[in-house]
Each structure stands twice: as C-alpha cells, then as structure tokens.
Backbone as XML, in Angstrom:
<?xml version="1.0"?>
<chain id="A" units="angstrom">
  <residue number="1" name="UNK">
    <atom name="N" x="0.811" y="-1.192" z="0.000"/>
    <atom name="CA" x="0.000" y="0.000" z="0.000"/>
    <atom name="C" x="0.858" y="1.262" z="0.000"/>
  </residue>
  <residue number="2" name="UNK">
    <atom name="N" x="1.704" y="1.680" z="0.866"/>
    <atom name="CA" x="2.521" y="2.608" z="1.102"/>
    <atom name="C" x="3.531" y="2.624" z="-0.279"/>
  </residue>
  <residue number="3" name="UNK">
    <atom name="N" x="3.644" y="1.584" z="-1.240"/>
    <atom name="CA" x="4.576" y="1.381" z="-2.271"/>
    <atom name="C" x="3.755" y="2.153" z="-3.390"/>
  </residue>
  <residue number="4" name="UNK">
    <atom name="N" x="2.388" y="1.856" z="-3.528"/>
    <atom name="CA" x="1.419" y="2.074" z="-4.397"/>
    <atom name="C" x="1.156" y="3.794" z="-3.909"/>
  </residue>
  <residue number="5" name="UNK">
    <atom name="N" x="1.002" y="4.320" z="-2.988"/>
    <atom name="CA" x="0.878" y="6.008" z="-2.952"/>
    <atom name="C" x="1.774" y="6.333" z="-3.041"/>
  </residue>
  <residue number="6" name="UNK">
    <atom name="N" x="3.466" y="5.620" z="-2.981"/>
    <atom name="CA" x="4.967" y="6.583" z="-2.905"/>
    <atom name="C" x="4.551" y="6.357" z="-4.474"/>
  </residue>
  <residue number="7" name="UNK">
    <atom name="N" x="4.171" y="5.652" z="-5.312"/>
    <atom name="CA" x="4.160" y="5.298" z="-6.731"/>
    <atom name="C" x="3.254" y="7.035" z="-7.477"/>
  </residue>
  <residue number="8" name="UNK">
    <atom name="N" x="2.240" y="6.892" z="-6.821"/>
    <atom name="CA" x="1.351" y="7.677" z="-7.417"/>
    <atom name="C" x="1.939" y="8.830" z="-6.733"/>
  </residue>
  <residue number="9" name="UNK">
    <atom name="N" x="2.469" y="9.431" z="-6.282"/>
    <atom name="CA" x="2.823" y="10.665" z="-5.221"/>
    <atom name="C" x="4.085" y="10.892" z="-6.347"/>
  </residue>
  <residue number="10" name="UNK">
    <atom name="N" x="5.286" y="9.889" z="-6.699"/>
    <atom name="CA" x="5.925" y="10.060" z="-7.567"/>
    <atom name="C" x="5.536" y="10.908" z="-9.057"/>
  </residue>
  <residue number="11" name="UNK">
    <atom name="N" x="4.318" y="9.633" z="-9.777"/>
    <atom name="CA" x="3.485" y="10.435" z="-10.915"/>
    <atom name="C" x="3.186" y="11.982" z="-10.733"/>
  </residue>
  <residue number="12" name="UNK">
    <atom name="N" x="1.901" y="12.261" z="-9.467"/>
    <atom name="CA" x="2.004" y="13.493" z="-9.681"/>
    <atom name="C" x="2.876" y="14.715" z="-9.361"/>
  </residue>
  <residue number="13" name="UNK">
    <atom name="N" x="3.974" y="14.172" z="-8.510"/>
    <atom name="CA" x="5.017" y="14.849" z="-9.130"/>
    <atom name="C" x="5.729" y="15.293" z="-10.171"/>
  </residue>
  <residue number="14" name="UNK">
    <atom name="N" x="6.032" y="14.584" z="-10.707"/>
    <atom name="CA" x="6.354" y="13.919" z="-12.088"/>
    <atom name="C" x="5.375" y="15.051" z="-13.319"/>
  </residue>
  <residue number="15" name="UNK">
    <atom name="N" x="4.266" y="14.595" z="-12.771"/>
    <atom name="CA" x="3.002" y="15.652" z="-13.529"/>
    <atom name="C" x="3.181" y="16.851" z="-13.167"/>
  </residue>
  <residue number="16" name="UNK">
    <atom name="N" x="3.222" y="17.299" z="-12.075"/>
    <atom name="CA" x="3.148" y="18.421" z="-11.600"/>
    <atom name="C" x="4.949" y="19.987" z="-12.294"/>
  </residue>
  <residue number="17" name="UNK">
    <atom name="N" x="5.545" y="18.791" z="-12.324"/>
    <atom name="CA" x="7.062" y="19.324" z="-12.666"/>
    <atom name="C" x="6.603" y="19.836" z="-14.196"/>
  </residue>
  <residue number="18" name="UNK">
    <atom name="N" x="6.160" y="18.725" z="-15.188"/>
    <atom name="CA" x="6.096" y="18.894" z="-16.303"/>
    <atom name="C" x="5.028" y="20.175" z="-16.534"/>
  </residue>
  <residue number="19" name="UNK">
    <atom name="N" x="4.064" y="19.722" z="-15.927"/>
    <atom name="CA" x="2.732" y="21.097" z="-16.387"/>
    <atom name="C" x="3.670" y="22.557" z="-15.669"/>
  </residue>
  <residue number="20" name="UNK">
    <atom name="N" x="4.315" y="22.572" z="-14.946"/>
    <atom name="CA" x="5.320" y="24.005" z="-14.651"/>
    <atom name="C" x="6.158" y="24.247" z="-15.891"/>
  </residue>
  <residue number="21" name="UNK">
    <atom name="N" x="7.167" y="23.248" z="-16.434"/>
    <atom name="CA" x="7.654" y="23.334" z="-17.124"/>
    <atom name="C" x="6.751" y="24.236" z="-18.366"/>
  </residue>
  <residue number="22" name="UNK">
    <atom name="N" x="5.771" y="23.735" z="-18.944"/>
    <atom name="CA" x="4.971" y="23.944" z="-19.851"/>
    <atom name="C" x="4.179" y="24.981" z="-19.815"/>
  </residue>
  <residue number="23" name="UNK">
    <atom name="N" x="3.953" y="25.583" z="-18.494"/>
    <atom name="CA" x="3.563" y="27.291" z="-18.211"/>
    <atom name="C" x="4.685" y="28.054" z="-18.569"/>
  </residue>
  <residue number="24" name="UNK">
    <atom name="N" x="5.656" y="27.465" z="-17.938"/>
    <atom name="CA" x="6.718" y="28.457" z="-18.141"/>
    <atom name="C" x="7.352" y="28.694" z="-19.630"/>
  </residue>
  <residue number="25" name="UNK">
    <atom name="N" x="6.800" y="27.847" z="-20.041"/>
    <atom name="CA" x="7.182" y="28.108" z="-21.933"/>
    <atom name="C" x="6.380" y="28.739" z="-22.144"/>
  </residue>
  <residue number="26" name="UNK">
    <atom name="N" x="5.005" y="28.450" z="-21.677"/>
    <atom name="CA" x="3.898" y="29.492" z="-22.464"/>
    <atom name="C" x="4.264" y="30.929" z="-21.677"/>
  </residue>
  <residue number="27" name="UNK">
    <atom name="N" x="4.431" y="30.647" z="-20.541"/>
    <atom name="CA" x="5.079" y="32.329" z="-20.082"/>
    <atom name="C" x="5.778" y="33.319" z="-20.734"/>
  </residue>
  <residue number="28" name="UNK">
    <atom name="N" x="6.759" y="32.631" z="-21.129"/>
    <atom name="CA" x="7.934" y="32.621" z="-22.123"/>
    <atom name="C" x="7.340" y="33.624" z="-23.478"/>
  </residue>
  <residue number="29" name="UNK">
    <atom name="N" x="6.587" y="32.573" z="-23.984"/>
    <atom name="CA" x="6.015" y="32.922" z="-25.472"/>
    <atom name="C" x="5.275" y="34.014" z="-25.376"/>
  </residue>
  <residue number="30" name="UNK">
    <atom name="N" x="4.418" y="34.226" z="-24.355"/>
    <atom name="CA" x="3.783" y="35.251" z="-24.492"/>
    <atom name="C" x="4.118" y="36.596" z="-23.791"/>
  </residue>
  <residue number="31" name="UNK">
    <atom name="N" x="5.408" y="36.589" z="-22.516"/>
    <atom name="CA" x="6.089" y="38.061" z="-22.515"/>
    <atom name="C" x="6.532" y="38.067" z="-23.946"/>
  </residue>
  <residue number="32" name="UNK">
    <atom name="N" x="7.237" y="37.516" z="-24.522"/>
    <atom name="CA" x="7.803" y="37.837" z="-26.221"/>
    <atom name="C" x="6.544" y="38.064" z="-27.153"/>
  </residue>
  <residue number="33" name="UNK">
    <atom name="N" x="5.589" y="37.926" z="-26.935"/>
    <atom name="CA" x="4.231" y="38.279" z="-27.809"/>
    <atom name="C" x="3.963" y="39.329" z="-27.198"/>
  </residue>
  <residue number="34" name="UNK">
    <atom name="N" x="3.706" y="39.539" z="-25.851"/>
    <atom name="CA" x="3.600" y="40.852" z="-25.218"/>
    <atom name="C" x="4.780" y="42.067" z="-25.773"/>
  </residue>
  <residue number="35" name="UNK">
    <atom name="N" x="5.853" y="41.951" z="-25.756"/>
    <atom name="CA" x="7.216" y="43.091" z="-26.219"/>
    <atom name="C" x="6.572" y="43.304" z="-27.637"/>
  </residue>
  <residue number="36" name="UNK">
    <atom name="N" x="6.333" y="41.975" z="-28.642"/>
    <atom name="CA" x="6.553" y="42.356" z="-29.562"/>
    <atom name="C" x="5.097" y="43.704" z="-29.817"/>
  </residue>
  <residue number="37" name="UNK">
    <atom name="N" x="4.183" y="43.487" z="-29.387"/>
    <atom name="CA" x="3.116" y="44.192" z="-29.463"/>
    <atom name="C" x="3.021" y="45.384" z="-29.125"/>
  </residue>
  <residue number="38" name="UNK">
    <atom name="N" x="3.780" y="45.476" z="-28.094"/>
    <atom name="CA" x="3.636" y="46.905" z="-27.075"/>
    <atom name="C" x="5.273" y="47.769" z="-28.046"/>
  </residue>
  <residue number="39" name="UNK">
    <atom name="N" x="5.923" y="47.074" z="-29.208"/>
    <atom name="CA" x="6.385" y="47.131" z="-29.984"/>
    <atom name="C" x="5.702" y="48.116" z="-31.071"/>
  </residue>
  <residue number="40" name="UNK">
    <atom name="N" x="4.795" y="47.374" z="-31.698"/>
    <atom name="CA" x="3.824" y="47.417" z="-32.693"/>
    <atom name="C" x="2.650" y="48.705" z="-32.362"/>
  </residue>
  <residue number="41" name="UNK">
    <atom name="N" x="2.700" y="48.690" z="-30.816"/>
    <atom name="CA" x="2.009" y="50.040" z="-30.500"/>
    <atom name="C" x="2.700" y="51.356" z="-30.779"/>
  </residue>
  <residue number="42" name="UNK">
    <atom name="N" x="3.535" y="51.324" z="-30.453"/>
    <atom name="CA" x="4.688" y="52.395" z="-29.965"/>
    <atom name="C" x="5.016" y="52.341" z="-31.502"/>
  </residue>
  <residue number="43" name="UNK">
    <atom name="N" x="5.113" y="52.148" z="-32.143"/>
    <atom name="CA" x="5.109" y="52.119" z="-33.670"/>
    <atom name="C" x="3.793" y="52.864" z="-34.454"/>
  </residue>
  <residue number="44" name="UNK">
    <atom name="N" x="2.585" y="52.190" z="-33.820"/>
    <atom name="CA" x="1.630" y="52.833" z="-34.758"/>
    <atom name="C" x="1.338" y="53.720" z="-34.154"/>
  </residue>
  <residue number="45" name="UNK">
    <atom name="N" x="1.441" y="54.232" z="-32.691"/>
    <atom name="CA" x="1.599" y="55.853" z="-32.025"/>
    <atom name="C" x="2.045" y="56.602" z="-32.645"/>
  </residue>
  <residue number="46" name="UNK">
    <atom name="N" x="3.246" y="56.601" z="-33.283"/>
    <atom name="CA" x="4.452" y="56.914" z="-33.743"/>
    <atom name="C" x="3.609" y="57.603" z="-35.262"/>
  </residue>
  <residue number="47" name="UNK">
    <atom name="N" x="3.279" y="56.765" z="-36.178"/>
    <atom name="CA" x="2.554" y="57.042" z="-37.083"/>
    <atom name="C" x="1.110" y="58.013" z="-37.051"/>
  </residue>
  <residue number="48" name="UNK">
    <atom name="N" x="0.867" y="57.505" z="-35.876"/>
    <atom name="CA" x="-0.642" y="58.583" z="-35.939"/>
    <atom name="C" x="-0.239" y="59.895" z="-35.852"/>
  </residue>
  <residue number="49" name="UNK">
    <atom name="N" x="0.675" y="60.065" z="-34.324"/>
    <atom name="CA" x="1.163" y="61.303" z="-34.240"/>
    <atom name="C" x="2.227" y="62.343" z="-35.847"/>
  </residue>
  <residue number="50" name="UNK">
    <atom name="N" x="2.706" y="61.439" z="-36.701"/>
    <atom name="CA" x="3.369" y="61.710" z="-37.745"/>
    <atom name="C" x="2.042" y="62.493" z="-38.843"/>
  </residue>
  <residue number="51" name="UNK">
    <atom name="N" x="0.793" y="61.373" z="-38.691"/>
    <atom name="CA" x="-0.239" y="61.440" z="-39.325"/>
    <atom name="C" x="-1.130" y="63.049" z="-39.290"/>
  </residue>
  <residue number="52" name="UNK">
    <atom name="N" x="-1.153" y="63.073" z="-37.701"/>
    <atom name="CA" x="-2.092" y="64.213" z="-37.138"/>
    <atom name="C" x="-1.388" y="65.472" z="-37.209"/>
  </residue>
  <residue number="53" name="UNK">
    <atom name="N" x="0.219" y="65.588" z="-37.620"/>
    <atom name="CA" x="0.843" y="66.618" z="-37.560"/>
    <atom name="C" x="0.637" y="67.173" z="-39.290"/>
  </residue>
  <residue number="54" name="UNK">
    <atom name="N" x="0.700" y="66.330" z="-39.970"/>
    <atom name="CA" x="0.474" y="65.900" z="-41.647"/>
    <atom name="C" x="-0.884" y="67.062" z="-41.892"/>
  </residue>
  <residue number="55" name="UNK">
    <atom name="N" x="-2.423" y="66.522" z="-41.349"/>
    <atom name="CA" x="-2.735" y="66.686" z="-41.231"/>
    <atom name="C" x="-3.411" y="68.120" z="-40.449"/>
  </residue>
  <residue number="56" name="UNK">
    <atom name="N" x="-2.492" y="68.599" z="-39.941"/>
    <atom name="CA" x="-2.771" y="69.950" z="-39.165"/>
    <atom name="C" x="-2.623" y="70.502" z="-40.160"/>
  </residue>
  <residue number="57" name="UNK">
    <atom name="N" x="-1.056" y="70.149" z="-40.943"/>
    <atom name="CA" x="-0.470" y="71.213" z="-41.518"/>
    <atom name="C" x="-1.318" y="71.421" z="-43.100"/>
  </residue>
  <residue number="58" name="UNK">
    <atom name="N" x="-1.587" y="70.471" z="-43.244"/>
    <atom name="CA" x="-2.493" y="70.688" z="-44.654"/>
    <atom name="C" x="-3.646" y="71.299" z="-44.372"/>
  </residue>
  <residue number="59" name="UNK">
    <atom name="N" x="-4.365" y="71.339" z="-43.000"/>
    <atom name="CA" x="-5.694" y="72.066" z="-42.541"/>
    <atom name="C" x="-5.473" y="73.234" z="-42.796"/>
  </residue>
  <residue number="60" name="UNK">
    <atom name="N" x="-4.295" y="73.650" z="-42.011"/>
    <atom name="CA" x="-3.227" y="74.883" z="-42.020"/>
    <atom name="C" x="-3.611" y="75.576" z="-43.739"/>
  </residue>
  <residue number="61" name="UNK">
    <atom name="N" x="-2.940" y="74.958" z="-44.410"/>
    <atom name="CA" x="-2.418" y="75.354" z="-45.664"/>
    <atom name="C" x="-4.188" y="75.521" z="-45.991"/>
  </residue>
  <residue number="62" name="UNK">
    <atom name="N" x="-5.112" y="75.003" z="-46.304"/>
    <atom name="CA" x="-6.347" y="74.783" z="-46.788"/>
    <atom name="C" x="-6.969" y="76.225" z="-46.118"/>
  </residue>
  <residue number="63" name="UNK">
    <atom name="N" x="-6.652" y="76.162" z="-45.098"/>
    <atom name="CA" x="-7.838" y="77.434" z="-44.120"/>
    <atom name="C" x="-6.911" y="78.640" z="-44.532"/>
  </residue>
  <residue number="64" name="UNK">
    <atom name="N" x="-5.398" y="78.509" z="-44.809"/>
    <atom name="CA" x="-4.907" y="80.370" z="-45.803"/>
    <atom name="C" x="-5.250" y="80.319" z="-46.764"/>
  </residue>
  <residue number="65" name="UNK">
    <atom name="N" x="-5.464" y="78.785" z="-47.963"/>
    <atom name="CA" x="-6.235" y="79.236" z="-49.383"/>
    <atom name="C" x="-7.709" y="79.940" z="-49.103"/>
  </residue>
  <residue number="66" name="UNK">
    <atom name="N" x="-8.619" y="79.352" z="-47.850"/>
    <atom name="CA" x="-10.103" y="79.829" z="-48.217"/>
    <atom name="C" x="-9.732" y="81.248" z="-47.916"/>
  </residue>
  <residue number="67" name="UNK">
    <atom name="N" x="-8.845" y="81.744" z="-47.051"/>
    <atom name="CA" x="-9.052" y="83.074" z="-46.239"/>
    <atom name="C" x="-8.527" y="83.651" z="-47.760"/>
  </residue>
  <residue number="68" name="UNK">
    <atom name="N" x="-7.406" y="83.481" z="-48.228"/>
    <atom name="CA" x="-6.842" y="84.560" z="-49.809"/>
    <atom name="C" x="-8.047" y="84.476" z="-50.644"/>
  </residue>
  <residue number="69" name="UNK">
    <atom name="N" x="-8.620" y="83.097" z="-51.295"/>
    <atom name="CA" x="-9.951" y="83.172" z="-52.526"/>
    <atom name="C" x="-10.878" y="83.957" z="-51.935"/>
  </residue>
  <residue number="70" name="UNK">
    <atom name="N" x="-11.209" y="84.273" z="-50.243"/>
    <atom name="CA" x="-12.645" y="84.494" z="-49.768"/>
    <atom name="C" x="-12.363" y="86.674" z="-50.196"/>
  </residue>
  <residue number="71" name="UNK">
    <atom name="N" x="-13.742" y="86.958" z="-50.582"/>
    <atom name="CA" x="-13.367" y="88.512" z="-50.676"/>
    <atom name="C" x="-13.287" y="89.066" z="-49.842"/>
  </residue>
  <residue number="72" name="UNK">
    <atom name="N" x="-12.406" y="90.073" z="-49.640"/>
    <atom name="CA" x="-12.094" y="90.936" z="-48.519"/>
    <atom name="C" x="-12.926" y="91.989" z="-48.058"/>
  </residue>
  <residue number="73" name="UNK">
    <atom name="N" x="-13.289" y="91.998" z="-47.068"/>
    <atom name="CA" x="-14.416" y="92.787" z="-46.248"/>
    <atom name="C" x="-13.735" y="94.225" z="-45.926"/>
  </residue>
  <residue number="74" name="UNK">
    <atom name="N" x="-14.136" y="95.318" z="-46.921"/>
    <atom name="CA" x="-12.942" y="96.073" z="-46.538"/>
    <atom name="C" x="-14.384" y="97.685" z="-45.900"/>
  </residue>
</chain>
C-alpha cells in the first residue's frame, strides 16, 4: 500500500514538474508576444502622431487658401 501512494505521489510529481515546465514556456512565449506588441504600438503611435501633424499642416495650408480666394471685407 505505502509502495502504491509513494508510486502515485511520484506520478504526480512527475506531472506536476512537467505542467510548470509547460507554463513556463507558455510564459515565455507570451512576454515575447507581449514586447513584440507593445512594440507594434509604440510604432503605430508613432505614425498617428506623424499622421495628425500631416494633417494639421495641410488644414493649415487649406484654411490660408479659403481666407486669400474668400473677398475681402474692406
């Protein structure tokens, strides 16, 4: 009896080691999926802000054409 629970006490050890092992890979994989993303943010931040400055400046340019075509209120 005592041979048969050191047996099974062994297994889920045994089990227990491996399923750690196997978090810790998935741990693994997904801080490196996490970097790469928070990567991929900081990247497309990067672009919007490039985008919205783009964008000012052509608003910019658009709102001195209406003010020169518009007639002058004199």
């Amino acid at each position: 009896m005592i041979e048969s629970s050191l047996s099974k006490l062994e297994q889920l050890v045994s089990d227990l080691v491996q399923q750690k092992q196997e978090l810790l890979e998935t741990n693994e994989q997904l801080s490196a999926e996490l970097a790469l993303a928070k990567d991929e943010n900081e990247s497309l931040q990067l672009t919007l802000m490039e985008q919205e400055e783009k964008q000012g400046a052509t608003a910019a340019r658009i709102q001195a054409l209406v003010e020169r075509a518009s007639p002058v209120n004199a």
